[in-house]
Wavefront OBJ file of the C-alpha trace (Angstrom):
o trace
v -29.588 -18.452 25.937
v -27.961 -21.863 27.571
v -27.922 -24.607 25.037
v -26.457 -27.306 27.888
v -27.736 -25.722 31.374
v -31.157 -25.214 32.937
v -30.443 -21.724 35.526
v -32.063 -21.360 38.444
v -31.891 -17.507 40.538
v -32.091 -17.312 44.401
v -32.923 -13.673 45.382
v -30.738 -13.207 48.275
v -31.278 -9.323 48.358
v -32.659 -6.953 46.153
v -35.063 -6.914 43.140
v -34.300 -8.326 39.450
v -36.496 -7.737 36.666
v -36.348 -10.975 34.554
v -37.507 -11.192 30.837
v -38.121 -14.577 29.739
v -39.323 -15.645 26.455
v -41.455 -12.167 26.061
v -42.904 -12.065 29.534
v -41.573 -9.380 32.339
v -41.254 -9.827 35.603
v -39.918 -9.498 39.222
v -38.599 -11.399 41.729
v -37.025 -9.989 45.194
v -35.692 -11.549 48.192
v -36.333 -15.065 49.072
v -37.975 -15.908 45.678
v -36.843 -18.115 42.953
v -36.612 -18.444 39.087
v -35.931 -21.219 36.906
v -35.047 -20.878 33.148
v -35.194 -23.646 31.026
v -31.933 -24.046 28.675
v -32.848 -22.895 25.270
v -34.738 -20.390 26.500
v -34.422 -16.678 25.752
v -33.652 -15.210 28.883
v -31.996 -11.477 30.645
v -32.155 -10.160 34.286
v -31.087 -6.423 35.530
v -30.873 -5.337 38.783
v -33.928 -3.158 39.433
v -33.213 -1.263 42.717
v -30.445 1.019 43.573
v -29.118 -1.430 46.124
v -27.177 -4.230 45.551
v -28.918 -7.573 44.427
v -27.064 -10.616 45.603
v -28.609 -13.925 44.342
v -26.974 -17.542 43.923
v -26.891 -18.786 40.410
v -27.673 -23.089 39.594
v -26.528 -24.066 36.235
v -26.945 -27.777 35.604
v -25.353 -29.761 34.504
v -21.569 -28.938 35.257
v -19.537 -26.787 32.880
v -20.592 -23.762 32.367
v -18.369 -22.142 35.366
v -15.629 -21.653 32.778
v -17.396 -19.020 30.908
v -17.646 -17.050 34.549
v -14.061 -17.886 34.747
v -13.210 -16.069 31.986
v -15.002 -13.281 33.080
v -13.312 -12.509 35.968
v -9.544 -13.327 34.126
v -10.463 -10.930 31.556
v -12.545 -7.994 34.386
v -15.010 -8.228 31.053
v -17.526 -5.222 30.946
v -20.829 -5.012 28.876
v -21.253 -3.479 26.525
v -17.453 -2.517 26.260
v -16.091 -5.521 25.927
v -18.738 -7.683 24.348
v -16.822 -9.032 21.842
v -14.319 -11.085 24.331
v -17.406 -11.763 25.948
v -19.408 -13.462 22.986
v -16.220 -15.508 21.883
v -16.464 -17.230 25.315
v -19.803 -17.596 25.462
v -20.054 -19.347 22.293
v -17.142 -21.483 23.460
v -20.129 -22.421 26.448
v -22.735 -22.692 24.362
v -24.293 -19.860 24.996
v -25.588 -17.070 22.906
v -26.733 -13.698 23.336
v -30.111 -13.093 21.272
v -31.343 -9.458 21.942
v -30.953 -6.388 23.561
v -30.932 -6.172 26.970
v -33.370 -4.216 29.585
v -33.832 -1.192 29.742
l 1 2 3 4 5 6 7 8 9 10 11 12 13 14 15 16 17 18 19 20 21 22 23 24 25 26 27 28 29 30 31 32 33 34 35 36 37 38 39 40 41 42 43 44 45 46 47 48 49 50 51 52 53 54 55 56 57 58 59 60 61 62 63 64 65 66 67 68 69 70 71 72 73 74 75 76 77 78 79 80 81 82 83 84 85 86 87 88 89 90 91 92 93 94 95 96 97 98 99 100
């Protein structure tokens, strides 16, 4: 959950399945979805393809949290404690589990 950004998806390719605030569902290529901040939100790729899709988080800021993803080649779930110290350093927070 973003405490600071509002995220939007762009589906470039592929299928997500999206759970936001208890509702399921799926978006594909050439479809949107916004998320609120301070929402409860999770995505995972749904088809065996790759799913490219441009991420908007506004404002500004949050990039550093992806930029310590790629300095630190972070995996979930083995490496989800790095992972949470950063995000909390972004204000963000990780509330549940994630899809299955």
């Amino acid at each position: 959950m973003h405490q600071n950004e509002d995220e939007t998806f762009v589906i470039l390719t592929g299928t997500c399945k999206f759970w936001l605030e208890g509702e399921e569902f799926t978006a594909g290529a050439g479809e949107s979805v916004f998320i609120p901040r301070g929402k409860e939100h999770t995505f995972k790729v749904t088809n065996d393809g790759p799913c490219r899709h441009l991420v908007i988080l506004t404002p500004g800021g949050f990039e550093g949290f992806f930029a310590d993803m790629a300095a630190g080649q972070f995996r979930i779930p083995e490496d989800m404690p790095a992972i949470e110290e950063s995000a909390t350093r972004h204000n963000m927070a990780f509330t549940g589990p994630p899809l299955d």
